[in-house]
N, C-alpha and C positions, 0 to 999 in steps of 0.2 A: 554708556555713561559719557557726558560733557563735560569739559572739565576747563574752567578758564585759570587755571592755575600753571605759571611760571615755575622754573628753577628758580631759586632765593641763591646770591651771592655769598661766597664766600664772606665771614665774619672780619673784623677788623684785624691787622695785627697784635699782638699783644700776648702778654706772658702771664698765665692763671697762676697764683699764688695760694696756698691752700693751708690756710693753719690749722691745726688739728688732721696732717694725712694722714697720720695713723690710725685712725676712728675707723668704724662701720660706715657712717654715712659716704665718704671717700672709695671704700671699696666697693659698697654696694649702689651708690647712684650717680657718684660722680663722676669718676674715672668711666663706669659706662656711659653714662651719656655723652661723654667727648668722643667715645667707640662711635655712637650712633651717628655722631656730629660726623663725625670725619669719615664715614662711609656713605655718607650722602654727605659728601665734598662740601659741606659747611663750617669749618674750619681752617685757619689759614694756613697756606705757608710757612709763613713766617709766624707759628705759634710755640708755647713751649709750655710745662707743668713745674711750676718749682713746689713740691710736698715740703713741708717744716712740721717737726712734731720735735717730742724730747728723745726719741728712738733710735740709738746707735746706726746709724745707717749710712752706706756709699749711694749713689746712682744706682749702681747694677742693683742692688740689697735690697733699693726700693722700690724698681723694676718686678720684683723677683715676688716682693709683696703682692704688689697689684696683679701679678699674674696669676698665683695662685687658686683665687678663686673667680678670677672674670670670666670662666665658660658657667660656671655655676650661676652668676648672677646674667648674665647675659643670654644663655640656654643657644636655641637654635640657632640665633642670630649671629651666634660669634663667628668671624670670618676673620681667619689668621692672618693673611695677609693686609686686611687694616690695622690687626693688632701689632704691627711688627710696623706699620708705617707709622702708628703711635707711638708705643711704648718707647721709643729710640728721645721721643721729647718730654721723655719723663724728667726730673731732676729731681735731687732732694738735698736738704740741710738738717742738721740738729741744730736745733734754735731751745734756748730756754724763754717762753714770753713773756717772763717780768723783770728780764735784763736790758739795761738798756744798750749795753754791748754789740749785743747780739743782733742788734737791727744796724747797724754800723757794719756788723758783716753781711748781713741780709743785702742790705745796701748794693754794694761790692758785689754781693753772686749777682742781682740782677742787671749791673752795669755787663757783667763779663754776658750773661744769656743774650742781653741786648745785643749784642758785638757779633754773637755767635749766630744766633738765632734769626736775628733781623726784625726783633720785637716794637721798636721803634719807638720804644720807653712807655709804654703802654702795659699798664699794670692792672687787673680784676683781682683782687682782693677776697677771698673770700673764706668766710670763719664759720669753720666747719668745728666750731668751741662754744663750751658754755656760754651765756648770754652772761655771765658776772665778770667774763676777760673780757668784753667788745670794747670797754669803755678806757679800758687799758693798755688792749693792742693798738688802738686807733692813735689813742694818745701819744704810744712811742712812734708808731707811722707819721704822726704828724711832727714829733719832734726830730726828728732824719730827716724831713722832707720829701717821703715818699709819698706824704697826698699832696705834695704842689704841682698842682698841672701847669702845663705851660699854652703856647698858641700851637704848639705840634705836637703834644702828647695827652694824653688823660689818665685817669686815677679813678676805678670804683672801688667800693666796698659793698660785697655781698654779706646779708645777716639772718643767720635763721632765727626760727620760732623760736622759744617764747620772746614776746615783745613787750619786754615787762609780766608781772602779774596783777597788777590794776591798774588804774589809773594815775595813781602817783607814781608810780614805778615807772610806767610809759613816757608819763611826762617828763620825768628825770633822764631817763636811759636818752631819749630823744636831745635834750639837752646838751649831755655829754659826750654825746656823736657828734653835735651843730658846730662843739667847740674847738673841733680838727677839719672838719667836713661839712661842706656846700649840701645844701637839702637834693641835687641833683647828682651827687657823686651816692647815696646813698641807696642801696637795692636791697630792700624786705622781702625775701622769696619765703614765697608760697609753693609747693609744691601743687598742689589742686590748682592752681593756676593754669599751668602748664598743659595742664588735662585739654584735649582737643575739645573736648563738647563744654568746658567754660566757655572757651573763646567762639565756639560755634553758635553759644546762646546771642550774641551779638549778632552774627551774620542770619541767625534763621529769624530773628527778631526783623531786622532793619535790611532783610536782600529777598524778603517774601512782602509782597505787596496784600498776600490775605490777611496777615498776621496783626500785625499793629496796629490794623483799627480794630481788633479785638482784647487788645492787650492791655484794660482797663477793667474797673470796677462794676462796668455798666456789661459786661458779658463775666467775667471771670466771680468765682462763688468762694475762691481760697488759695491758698500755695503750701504745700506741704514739700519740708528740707529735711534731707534725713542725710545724717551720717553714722553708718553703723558699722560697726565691728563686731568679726566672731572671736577675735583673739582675747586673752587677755590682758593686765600690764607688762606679761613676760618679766624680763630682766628690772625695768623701769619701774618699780614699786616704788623705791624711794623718794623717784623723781614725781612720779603719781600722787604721794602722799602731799607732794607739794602744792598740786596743781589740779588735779581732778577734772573730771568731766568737761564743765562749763568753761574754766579757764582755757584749758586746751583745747576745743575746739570751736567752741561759737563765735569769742571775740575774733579771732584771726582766721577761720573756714567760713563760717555760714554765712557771718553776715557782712563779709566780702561777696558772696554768694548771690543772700537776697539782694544786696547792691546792682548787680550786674542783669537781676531778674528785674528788678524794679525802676530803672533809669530810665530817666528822659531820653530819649533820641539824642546824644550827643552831636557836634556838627562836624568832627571828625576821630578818624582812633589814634588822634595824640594823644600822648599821655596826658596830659594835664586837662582837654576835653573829657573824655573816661574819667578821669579823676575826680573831679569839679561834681559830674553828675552823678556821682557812685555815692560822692560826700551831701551832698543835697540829700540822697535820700535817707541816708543814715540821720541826718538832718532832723527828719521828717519823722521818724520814730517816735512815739507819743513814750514818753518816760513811764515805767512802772514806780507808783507808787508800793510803798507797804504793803499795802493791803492786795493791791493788784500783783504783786510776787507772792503771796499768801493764792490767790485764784489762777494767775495765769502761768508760773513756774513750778516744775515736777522736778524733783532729785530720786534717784533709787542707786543700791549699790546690790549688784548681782551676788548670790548664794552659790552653791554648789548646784551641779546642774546637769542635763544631758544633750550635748550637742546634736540638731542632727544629724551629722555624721555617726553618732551614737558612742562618741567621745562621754566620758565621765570625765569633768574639770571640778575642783575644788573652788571655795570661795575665794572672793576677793581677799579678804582677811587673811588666808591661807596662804599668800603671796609673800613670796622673799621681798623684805623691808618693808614688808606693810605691818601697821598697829593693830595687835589683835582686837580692838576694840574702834577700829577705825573708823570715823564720819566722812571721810572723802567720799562723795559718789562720784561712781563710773558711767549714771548715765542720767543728763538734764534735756528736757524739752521745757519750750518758752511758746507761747503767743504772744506775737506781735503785732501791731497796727500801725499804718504808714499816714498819716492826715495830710493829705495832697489831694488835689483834685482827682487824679489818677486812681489812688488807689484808695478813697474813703472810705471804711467798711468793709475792706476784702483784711481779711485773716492771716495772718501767715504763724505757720506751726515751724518750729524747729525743732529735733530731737538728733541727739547725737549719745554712743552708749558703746561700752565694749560688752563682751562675751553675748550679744547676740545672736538672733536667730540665721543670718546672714552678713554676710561682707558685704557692703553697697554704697554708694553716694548718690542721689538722685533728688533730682528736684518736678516734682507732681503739680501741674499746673489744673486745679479742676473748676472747668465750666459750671454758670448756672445753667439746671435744668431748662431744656425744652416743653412748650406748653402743649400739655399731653388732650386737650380738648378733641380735639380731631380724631382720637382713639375711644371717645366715652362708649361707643357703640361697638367696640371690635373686643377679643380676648387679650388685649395688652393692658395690663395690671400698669404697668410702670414704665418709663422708660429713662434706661441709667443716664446722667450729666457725660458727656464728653470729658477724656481726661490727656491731656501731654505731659507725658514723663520723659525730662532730660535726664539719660543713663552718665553717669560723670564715670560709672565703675563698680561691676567688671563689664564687659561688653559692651562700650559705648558705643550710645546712639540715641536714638527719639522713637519713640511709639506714641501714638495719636489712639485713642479707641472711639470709633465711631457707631450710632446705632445703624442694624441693617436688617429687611426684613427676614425672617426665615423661610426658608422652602418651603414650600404647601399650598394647599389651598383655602387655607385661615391665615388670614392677619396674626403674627406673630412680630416681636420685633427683640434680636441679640446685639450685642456684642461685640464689636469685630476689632481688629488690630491692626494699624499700619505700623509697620517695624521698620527703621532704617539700621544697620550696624554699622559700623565704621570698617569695619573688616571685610566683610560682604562687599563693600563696593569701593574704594581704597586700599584694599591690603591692608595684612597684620602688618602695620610698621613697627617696629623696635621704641620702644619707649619705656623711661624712668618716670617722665613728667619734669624732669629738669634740662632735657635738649632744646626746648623751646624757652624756656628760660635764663639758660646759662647762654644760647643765643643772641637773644636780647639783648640781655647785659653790655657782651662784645659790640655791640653795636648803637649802645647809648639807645635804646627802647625800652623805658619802663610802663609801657601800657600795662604790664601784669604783674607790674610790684606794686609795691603800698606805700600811700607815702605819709610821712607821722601823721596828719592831719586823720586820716583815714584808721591810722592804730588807736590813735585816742579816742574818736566818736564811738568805734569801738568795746574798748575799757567803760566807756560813758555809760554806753548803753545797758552792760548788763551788772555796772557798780552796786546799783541796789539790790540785787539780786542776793551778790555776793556779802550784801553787809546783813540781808535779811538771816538768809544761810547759817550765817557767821553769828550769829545774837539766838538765832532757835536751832539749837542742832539736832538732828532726826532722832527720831523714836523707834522708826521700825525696820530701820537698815539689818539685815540685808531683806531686801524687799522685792527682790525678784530671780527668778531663777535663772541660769547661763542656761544658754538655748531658745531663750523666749525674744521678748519685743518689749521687755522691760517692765516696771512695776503700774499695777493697775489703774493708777492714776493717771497714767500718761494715756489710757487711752479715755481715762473720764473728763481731760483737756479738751479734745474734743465732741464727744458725747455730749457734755453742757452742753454745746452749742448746736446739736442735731446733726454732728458728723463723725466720719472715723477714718481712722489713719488707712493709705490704701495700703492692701496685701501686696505685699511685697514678692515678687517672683522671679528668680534669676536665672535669664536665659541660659542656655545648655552652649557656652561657646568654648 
């Protein structure tokens, strides 16, 4: 293998600030990825962790936290001797965060880290907290002064999902942030971002010279986006009950997704290039009317069911904090259509769903058929369209299926598979899917954040869906059983139109 790839520098100076340490998210992907950060020497020096939660806790106490379960969340990869050259830069505080006090001390510890550490007033931010505090921690950050940057330091704020729950929401919450915070101090992480083979959809697009002049209307027959899950809402009912299928993942997953599938050849990977043409295409989205959310939008909410694993799960309904009589669906697909020159007429399916037949993200790129003339006279019945499946997880990589003929001495034609893995020829690297993100940040690169412009087209796009939803509430919920591919209609989404979702099959890694 070739490989024109460099070591990447050490990250900027600067002291992670983490509201909400005490959370899951913090033990399970944060704290590792600074693991994986700093054993591939991408991390600085002069770094340091200040945790703030409501948590009674010293340094060592929260030290003691994160150690507990980091071989667990980390597995093979854990290596003691980087966890000892971490953990020594852990720090913590009890902060209450609707005191204004309390950021006046906050203040003060990161003067003292600064001194100590050699952070060099260089603060990432990041709110690892409900999306109903962002607009109130920001506000006290701003009233301290600790979003004023200067000409020798800087100031992000990291913010998870959700980003808002429609379009008015987005628009406000966006607001609310602008009125402490420069639109460039502002970092929307996505975890799927993060994912190698997002970002490799870029590179295998625009560093293969076969590729992109086939990357149109006039060769490609559709694009099929799946995000699925076999789990169910677990602990998260309550939050589910809020938010459901479509909310959580189309506007903020997919159709950042399609964005990145769909773009014009930017003219470089700045952020604000990527950005521009991510937002053009979302742009370009032809609006579902009424009646078009009546035809091209599916909702199902999973039944009781049999895993393949041969798991018995209970229904959705049957879930701690959910409504015994509940309308939230856990699993929406949408057809879409892009009106661009590009992409006139090419289809794009999206389906996202939990308690699935499988765990996967993947985006299926299927060729129009070859013109099968040339065969009227031989034993080949058919021969199947080409298809490229970017694997985003589990086992990323790309497969290509090509036709080829069969052994014999008769014209036959199969099948065949080209596989890349990312593992197979790279190594199992260590990954959350937040080390290339939490990266970034440190180094002012928002190529793979969002920026409002991008949350709102968003919200935009699937608002009608959600007012249609919202006005006819389902009839035949629960409408599909855990273990499957979800309720029958999703696959009459495509069948209208003379296709079908591809069989999904998950390599053995």
């Amino acid at each position: 293998m070739q490989s024109n790839y460099t070591q990447a520098p050490p990250a900027l100076p600067n002291a992670m600030v983490i509201f909400g340490a005490g959370g899951d998210l913090t033990k399970r992907k944060l704290i590792p990825a600074l693991l994986h950060l700093c054993k591939a020497c991408l991390l600085p020096d002069s770094f340091a962790v200040l945790g703030l939660d409501r948590l009674d806790l010293d340094d060592d106490a929260f030290r003691d936290l994160m150690g507990e379960h980091i071989r667990d969340h980390v597995g093979a990869a854990f290596d003691q001797a980087v966890w000892e050259r971490l953990i020594g830069r852990l720090h913590y505080m009890q902060i209450d965060m609707l005191e204004g006090a309390d950021y006046e001390r906050l203040r003060g510890r990161l003067s003292e880290i600064d001194t100590q550490r050699e952070t060099e007033g260089n603060y990432l931010f990041y709110m690892a907290i409900p999306p109903s505090l962002f607009p109130h921690v920001t506000g006290r950050l701003g009233e301290t002064g600790l979003l004023q940057e200067t000409a020798n330091d800087w100031r992000r704020v990291v913010i998870e999902k959700p980003f808002g729950r429609d379009l008015e929401s987005a628009v406000a919450l966006n607001h609310e942030l602008h009125d402490n915070l420069n639109e460039r101090q502002i970092y929307r992480i996505d975890h799927y971002l993060g994912k190698e083979t997002v970002q490799n959809i870029m590179v295998f697009r625009f560093a293969n010279g076969f590729i992109e002049p086939l990357w149109n209307h006039h060769h490609i027959d559709h694009v099929q986006l799946t995000v699925a899950e076999s789990v169910g809402v677990e602990h998260r009912g309550a939050y589910y009950e809020e938010a459901g299928a479509l909310r959580d993942m189309i506007p903020n997953h997919l159709l950042v997704l399609l964005g990145f599938i769909a773009m014009e050849p930017p003219n470089s990977f700045e952020s604000s290039a990527l950005r521009d043409e991510v937002n053009k295409v979302l742009d370009a989205i032809e609006p579902l009317s009424p009646e078009d959310v009546l035809r091209h939008a599916v909702r199902g909410q999973y039944g009781e069911g049999d895993m393949p694993s041969g798991e018995k799960v209970k229904a959705y309904r049957s879930s701690p904090g959910v409504d015994l009589q509940s309308r939230t669906e856990t699993f929406a697909a949408l057809k879409l259509t892009i009106d661009n020159w590009r992409w006139a007429g090419v289809p794009f399916y999206l389906r996202t769903g939990k308690r699935l037949a499988a765990q996967c993200t993947e985006i299926a790129i299927q060729f129009k058929k070859a013109p099968t003339v040339i065969f009227k006279n031989t034993d080949v019945e058919q021969v199947d369209p080409n298809m490229l499946v970017l694997r985003i997880q589990p086992a990323e990589g790309i497969q290509m299926s090509l036709g080829a003929k069969v052994p014999g001495p008769t014209m036959g034609v199969g099948t065949v598979n080209m596989d890349f893995c990312y593992e197979d020829y790279f190594g199992n690297k260590p990954a959350t899917g937040y080390e290339t993100l939490i990266y970034d940040c440190m180094n002012g690169d928002a190529t793979l954040y969002k920026h409002a412009d991008t949350i709102e087209k968003g919200w935009e796009i699937v608002q009608s869906v959600m007012d249609v939803w919202a006005a006819l509430p389902p009839r035949d919920f629960p409408n599909y059983a855990a273990g499957t591919w979800g309720p029958t209609a999703a696959g009459a989404l495509l069948k209208n139109d003379g296709r079908l979702w591809r069989r999904i099959k998950i390599p053995n890694k």
